[in-house]
N, C-alpha and C positions, 0 to 999 in steps of 0.2 A: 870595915866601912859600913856605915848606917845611911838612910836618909835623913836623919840630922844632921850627921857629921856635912854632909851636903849640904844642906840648907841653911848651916854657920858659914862656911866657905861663899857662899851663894850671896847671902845677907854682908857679908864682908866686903867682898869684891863689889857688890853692886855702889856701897855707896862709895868706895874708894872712887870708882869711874864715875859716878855723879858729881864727885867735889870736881874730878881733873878729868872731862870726858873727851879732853882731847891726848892723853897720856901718848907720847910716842912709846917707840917699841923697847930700850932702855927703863923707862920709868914703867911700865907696863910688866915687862918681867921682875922688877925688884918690889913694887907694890901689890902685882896679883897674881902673877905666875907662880913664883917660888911658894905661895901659901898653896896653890892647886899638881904642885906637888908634894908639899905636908902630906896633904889630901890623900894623894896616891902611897906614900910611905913612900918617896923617894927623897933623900936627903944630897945636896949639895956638902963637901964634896965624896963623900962613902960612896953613894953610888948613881952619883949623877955626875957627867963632865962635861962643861960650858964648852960651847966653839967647840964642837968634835969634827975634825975633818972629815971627808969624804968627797966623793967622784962623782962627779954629773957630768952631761952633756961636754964629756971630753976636759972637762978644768975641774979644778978641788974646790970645793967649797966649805961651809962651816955651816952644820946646823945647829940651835941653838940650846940643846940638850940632849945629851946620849942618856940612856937610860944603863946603866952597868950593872953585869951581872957576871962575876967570876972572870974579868976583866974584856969582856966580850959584851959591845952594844945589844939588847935585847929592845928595845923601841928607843925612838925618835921622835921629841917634841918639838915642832917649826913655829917660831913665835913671831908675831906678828904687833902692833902697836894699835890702841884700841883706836889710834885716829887713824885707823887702815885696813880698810877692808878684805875678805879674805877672797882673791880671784883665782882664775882655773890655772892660772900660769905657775900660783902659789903650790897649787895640789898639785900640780906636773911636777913640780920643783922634790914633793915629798915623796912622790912616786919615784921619781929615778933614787934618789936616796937608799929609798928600801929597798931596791931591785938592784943598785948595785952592791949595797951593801950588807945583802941578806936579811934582812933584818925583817921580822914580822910584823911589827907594829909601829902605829904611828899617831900622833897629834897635833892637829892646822887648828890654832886656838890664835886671836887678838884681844882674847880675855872676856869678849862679848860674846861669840860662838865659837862654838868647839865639834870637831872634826873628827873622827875617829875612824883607823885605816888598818886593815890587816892584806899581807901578804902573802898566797897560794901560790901554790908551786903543782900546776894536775899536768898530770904525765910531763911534757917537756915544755909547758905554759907557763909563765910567771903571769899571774895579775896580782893588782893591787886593787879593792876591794874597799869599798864605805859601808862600815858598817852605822854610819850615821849622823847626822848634824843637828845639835840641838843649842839653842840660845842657854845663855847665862841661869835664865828664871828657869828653866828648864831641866835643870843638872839634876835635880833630885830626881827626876824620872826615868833618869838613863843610870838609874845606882848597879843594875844588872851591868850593862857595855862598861860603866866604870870600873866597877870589879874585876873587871878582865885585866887592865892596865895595873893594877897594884900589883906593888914587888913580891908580896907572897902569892901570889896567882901567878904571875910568870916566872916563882922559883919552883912552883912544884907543880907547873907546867896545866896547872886549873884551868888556865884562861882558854886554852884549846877547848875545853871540855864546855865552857859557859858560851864559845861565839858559834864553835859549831851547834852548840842546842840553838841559840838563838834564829842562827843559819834554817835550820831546820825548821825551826818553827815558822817563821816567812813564809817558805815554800810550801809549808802547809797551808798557811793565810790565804796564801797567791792561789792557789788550787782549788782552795775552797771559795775563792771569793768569783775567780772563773766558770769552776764550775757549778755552781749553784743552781741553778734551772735542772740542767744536768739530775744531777743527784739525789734532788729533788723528784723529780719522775721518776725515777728509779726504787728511791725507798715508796712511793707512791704505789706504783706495779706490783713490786715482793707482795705490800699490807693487800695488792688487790688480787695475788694469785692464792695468798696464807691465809688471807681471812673472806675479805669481801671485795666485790669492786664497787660497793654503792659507797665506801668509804674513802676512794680514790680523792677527791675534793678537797675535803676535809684534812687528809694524808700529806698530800701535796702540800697545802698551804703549812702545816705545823710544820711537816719536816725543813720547809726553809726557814722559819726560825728559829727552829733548832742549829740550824747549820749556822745563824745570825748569833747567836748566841755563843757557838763554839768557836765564832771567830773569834767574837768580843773577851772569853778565856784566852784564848792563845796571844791576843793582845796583853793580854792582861797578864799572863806568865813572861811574852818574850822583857815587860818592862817593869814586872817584878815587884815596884810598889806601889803604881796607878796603873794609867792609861797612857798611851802617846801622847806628846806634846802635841800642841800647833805649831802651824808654818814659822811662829814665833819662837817656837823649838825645835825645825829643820829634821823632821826625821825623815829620811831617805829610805827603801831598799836597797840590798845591797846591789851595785854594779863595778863597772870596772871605771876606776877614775877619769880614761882617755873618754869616757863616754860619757860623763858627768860634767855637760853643759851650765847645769841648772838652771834656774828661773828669773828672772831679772828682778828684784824685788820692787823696784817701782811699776812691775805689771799687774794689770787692774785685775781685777777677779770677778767673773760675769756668773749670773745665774739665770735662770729663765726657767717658769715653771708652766708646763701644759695640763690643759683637761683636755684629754684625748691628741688632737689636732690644733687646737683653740688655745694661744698665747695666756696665760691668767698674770703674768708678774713678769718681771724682771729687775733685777739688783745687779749694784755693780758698786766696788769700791776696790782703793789701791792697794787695802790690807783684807788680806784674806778673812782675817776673825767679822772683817766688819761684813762682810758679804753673810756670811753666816748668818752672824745675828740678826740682819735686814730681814734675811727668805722667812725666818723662826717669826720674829716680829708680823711679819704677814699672814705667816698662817692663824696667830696668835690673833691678830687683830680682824681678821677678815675671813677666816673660819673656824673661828670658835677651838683652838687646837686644846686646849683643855680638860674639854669636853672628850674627846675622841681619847686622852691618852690614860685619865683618870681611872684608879686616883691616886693622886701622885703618895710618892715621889715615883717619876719616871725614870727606872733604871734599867735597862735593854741588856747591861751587861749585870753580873754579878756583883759590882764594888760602888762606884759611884752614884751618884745619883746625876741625868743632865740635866733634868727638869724640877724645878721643887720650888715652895714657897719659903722654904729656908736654904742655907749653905747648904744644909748638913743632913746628916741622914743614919741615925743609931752608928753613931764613930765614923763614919766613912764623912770626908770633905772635899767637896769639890776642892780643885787645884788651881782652878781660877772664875771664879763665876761673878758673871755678869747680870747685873739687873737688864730686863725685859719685860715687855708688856703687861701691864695686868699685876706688876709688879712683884713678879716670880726671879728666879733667878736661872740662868743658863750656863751650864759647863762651857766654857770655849777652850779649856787646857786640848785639846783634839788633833791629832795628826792632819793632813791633807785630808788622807781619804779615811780616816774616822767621821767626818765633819760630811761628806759625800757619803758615804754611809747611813752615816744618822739622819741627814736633811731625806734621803730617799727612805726610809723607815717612816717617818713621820709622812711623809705624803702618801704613803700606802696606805694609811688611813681615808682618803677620799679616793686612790685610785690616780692620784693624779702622778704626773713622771716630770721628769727634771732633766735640766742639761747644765754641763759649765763648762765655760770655756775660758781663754787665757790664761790666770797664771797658776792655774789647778792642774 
């Protein structure tokens, strides 16, 4: 599997649900589902079986694809109708599934978002496990989490090998992004016991963008062929299902940005991307942000570019960019906290700090 192969599947699906966007869950699987199995190299009926029984909550129920392997379910796909949203009752539903039914993996897909769930078993624990939620436009970004679900990755057992690196690499993220100040002093002291302490300043401040940059690698390994989606592509840490409330998607998304103590802005919109672009627009408009970050193209990580007067950038292409002030263009392809990230980089160019609240 390619990020092509993805992005035909992607370009497919999207306009099927465009001509019929209210497809129930019948027409939904036989128009986009069964191709997002192609995808995976799962074949109807070799080794996928419709309506597989199994035990939940005390009754049998039917999920609506076993994944077979050597006649033994190896993942579960729970299909949903793209005129129905995907709720927590849904992802309960996939969780006892897996937990009664052994089974490690799973997919809460209605053909517009896609869900993806693995099973642990630490010491005598069962969780069930997100390793992610990413929208339709978004598939090609998750080519690594997809990989893992393909029949040759769970016949010679690869896919343990690709979600625990993934696994790991989070927890790196999580640590580094924690501790950052941290670590930062730290490499600051060695440089001022090994070398000097007149270079502590200077030390300090490189080494956390070094560490900014290492994250923005590890981002950039755990999803293989870009960067994280945005909220538009639902990508989660991994937790445990019972605890994955999520976010109400019509919750607004607030920003509010200080010099010092002293209020300077505040943005607020119902879609996270728009909130972005707002705070970016301001600085753009009202402090000269150009200026500070030149000369472009601004690229913080190694691959994309988020800021440029073009898409593009010696091969690499934004994944979704948005015109913005000045008539530049902005990455918005961005995780949550890619986007909380980046906005606070860029304000560290005046020194100023940031807050967000609601659906961030």
């Amino acid at each position: 599997m390619d990020e092509d192969a993805v992005k035909d599947y992607v370009d497919h699906a999207q306009a099927t649900i465009e001509a019929a966007p209210q497809m129930d869950e019948a027409n939904t699987k036989a128009a986009v589902l069964r191709d997002f199995l192609d995808l995976l190299d799962w074949t109807i009926p070799d080794n996928t079986q419709l309506e597989y029984s199994v035990e939940a909550f005390g009754k049998t129920y039917k999920v609506d694809y076993a994944l077979i392997l050597d006649g033994t379910p190896v993942a579960f796909l729970e299909a949903k109708g793209v005129d129905t949203s995907l709720t927590d009752k849904h992802r309960e539903q996939l969780e006892a599934y897996l937990k009664n039914e052994d089974v490690n993996l799973g997919i809460l897909t209605n053909g517009k978002e896609y869900e993806f769930y693995r099973r642990e078993v630490i010491e005598t624990k069962v969780n069930v496990n997100t390793l992610g939620r990413t929208g339709l436009q978004s598939l090609p970004e998750r080519v690594t989490t997809l990989r893992a679900f393909t029949k040759d990755a769970i016949q010679s057992n690869e896919w343990e090998k690709i979600l625990n690196r993934i696994k790991e690499l989070r927890e790196a993220r999580t640590t580094l992004e924690r501790e950052k100040d941290d670590l930062a002093t730290e490499v600051a002291e060695l440089f001022s016991e090994r070398v000097s302490g007149k270079i502590t300043p200077q030390t300090e401040s490189q080494a956390k963008e070094m560490i900014d940059r290492l994250i923005g690698d590890i981002e950039n390994e755990i999803n293989s062929d870009g960067d994280s989606p945005d909220r538009d592509g639902l990508e989660e840490p991994p937790q445990a299902i019972v605890e994955e409330n999520g976010t109400d998607s019509n919750a607004s998304y607030q920003i509010t940005v200080f010099d010092g103590e002293k209020e300077l802005a505040e943005f607020g919109a119902s879609k996270q991307v728009d909130a972005f672009i707002e705070a970016v627009n301001y600085l753009m408009e009202n402090h000269n942000l150009i200026s500070k970050i030149e000369p472009l193209p601004y690229i913080p990580g190694k691959t994309r570019p988020i800021i440029h007067e073009e898409t593009g950038f010696e091969g690499k292409q934004m994944k979704q960019p948005r015109k913005i002030a000045g008539g530049y263009y902005l990455e918005v392809n961005l995780s949550s906290g890619q986007k909380q990230r980046e906005l606070k980089r860029l304000l560290q160019q005046y020194e100023f700090t940031i807050q967000f609240e609601g659906g961030w």
